[in-house]
N, C-alpha and C positions, 0 to 999 in steps of 0.2 A: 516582253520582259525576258523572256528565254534568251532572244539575241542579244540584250544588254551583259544575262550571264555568263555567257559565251564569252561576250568582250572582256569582261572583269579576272576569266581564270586565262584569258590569251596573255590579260596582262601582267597578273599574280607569277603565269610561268614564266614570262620573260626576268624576271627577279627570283625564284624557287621552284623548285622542283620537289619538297617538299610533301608527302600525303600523310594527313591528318587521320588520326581514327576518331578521337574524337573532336567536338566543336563544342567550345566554352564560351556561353553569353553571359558577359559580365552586367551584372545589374549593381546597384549603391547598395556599400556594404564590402563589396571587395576589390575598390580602384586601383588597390597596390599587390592585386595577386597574381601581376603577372611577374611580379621581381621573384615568384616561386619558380617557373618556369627557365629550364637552361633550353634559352634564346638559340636557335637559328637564323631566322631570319622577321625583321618586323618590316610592314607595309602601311603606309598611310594612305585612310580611305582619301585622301586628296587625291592619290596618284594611279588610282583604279577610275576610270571612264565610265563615270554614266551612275559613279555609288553615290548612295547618300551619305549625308556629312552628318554628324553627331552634333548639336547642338546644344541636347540638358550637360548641365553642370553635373560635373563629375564624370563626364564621357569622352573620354581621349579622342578614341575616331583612329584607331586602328588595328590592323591582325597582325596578330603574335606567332609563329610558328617554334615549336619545339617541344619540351620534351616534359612529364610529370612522371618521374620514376624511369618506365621504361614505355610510357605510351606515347606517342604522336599525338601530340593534339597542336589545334586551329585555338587560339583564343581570339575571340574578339572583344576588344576590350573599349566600350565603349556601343550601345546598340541606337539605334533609330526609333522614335514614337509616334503615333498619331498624328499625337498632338503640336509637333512639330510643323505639321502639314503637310508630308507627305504621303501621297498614295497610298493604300494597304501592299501594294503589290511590290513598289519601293521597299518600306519596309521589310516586307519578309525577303527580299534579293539578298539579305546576306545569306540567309539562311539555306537558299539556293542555289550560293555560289557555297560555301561549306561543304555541301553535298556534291556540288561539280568539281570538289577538289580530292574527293576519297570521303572525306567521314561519314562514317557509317553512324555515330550514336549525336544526340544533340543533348551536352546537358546544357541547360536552364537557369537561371537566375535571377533575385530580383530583390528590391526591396519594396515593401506593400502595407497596405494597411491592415489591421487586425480583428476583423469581428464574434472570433468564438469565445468563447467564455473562461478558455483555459490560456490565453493568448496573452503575453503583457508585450510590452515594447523590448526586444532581444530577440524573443521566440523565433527558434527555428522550423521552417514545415515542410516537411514533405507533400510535394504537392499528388494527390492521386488520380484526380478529375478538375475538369475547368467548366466555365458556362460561357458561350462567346457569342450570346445573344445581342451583347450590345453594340459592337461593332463589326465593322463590314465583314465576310469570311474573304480570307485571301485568296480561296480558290473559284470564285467568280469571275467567270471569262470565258473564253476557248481553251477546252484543256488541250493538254499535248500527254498525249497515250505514253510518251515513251519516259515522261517524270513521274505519272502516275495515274488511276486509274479516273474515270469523272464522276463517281461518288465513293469515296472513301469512306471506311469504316472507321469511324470513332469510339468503338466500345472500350478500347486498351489502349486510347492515348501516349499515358504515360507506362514504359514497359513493367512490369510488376517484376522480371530480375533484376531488373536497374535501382528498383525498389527496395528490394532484400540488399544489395549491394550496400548503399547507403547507408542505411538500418541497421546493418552489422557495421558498416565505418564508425556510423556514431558510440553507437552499445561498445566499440572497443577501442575506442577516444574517450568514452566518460562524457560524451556531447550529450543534452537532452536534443531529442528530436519528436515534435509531435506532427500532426500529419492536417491537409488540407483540403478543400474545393477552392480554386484560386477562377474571380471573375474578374477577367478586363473589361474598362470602361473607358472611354477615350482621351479623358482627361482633354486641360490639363487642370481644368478647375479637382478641387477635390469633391466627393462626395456629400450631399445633405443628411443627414441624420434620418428623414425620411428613404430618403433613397437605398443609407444602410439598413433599415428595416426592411426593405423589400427585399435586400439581396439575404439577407437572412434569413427570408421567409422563402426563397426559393431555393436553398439551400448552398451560399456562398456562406466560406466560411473567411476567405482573403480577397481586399479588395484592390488592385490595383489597372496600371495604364499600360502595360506588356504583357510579352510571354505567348496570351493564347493563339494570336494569330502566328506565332514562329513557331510552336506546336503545332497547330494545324497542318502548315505546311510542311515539316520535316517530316510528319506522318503520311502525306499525300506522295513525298519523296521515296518512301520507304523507308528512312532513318529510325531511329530506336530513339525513343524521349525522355528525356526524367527532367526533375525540375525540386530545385528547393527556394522557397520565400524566407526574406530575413524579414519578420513584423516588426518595421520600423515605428509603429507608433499605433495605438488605436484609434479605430475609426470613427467620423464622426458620430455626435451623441454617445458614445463609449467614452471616448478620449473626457476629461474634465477641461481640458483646453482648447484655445481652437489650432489649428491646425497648421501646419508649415514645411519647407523644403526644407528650412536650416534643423528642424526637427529630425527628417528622415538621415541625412546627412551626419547628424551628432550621433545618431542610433546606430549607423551603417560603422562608422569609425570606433566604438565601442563594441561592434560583436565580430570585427574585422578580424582579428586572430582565431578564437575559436569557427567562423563559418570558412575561414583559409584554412584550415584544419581540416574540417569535414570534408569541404570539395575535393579538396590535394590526397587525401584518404581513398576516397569513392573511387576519385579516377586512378590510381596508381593499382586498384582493386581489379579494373574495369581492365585490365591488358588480357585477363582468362574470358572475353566473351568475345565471344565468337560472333 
C-alpha cells in the first residue's frame, strides 16, 4: 500500500506542488464546501493510479487544494467506504497520501445516525472517542517503522486542542455543538434497533459507516484528528420511521450552511497550531 502511496503523490506532484496543513474529509452534509475554498489546484481521483473511486451518492471523487482564510488545506471531497467493497487498506490510502503530501492535522466529517438522548436530526457533535470494534483495523499487516510505530496508542485519538478550537468556533458562531462517542459499522445496510441498543450499551453514542478507520490511521501517521458528525437522522428504533439515504441527504442539505460555518471557522482557527 505504501508503494501505491508513493505513486499517488508522484502523481499529485506532477500537477501541484502544493502542501496542505490541513486535510478535510468531506462527509454528506457539506458537498458544496468546497465553493468556500480559493481553489489552486483540483485533481480527480480518476487521474491518480491505483486511488479508489468514490462511488456513494453525493461523493464527487476529488482533491481540492487551497486555501481557508490563511491555511493550506487538502480537501477531499468525496471519501471511500467499506461498503463499497473496498479493502480497509484502500480506504484509508487517501488518508495516507494527505499525510505524504505535508498535512499535518486530519479534520473529519460525516453524516451519521443518532442514538443519545439529546440528539434530534440537525445536531451537531463533536466527536471525542470512537469504538472500531466492528470492522477490520486498518493497521493489520507489516507495519513500516518509518509511517508509524506497530502498536499505536489510542488513548487521545481525537486531539483535545483541536477540541477547544472547535468549541470556541461554535460558542462564537452561536452554533449549538454537543459532543460524542462515534462507532463504525460497515454498512451499507443500516442498523437493527437491536443492534442500536447494543451499541448504546457499550457506550456509542453515533452510529455510522466511516471516519474510525481514517482516524486510526492518521493517528498511526502521526497526524492530529478531530472530527465532527452531522446527526442526519435517528437511529433505528429511536427514529419513528424507517430509515433511508434520501433521509440523511435532506438532512445534510438543511444543516449545510450552518456545519460550513463551523468547519470554515475551526480551520481558519487552526493556522496558530503548531
Amino acid at each position: 500500500m505504501l508503494e501505491d502511496v508513493r505513486a499517488a503523490v508522484v502523481a499529485i506532484r506532477r500537477v501541484t506542488d502544493f502542501v496542505p496543513k490541513v486535510a478535510l474529509t468531506l462527509g454528506s452534509g457539506l458537498g458544496n464546501f468546497a465553493d468556500h475554498i480559493r481553489v489552486e489546484t483540483e485533481i480527480s481521483y480518476r487521474d491518480i493510479p491505483g486511488f479508489p473511486i468514490s462511488t456513494a451518492p453525493g461523493h464527487d471523487g476529488r482533491f481540492i487544494f487551497g486555501y481557508l482564510g490563511e491555511v493550506p488545506v487538502v480537501c477531499m471531497k468525496g471519501r471511500v467506504h467499506l461498503y463499497e467493497g473496498y479493502p480497509v487498506e484502500k480506504v484509508v490510502m487517501p488518508v495516507r497520501t494527505m499525510h505524504a503530501l505535508g498535512a499535518q492535522i486530519l479534520f473529519l466529517t460525516n453524516a451519521a445516525g443518532g442514538i443519545k438522548e439529546s440528539y434530534h436530526a440537525g445536531t451537531l457533535a463533536l466527536v471525542t472517542d470512537h469504538i472500531s470494534d466492528f470492522v477490520p483495523n486498518p493497521l493489520i499487516g507489516p507495519n513500516d517503522n518509518e509511517e508509524g510505530v506497530r502498536f499505536p496508542d489510542m488513548t487521545n485519538v481525537y486531539d483535545k486542542e483541536l477540541q477547544k478550537v472547535i468549541q470556541k468556533a461554535a460558542k462564537d458562531n452561536g452554533i449549538g455543538l454537543d459532543t460524542g462517542v462515534y462507532v463504525q459499522l460497515s454498512g451499507p445496510s443500516f442498523e437493527t434497533p437491536a443492534e442500536i441498543r447494543m451499541i448504546r450499551a457499550i457506550g456509542g453514542d453515533i452510529a455510522g459507516m466511516s471516519t474510525v478507520v481514517e482516524a486510526i490511521t492518521a493517528r498511526h501517521c502521526g497526524m492530529r484528528v478531530c472530527c465532527v458528525s452531522l446527526i442526519s437522522n435517528l437511529a433505528a428504533g429511536i427514529s419513528p420511521h424507517p430509515l433511508s439515504s434520501e433521509e440523511v441527504s435532506a438532512a445534510g442539505e438543511a444543516a449545510e450552511p450552518v456545519f460550513t460555518k463551523l468547519v470554515t471557522a475551526s480551520i481558519e482557527a487552526m493556522k496558530e497550531i503548531a
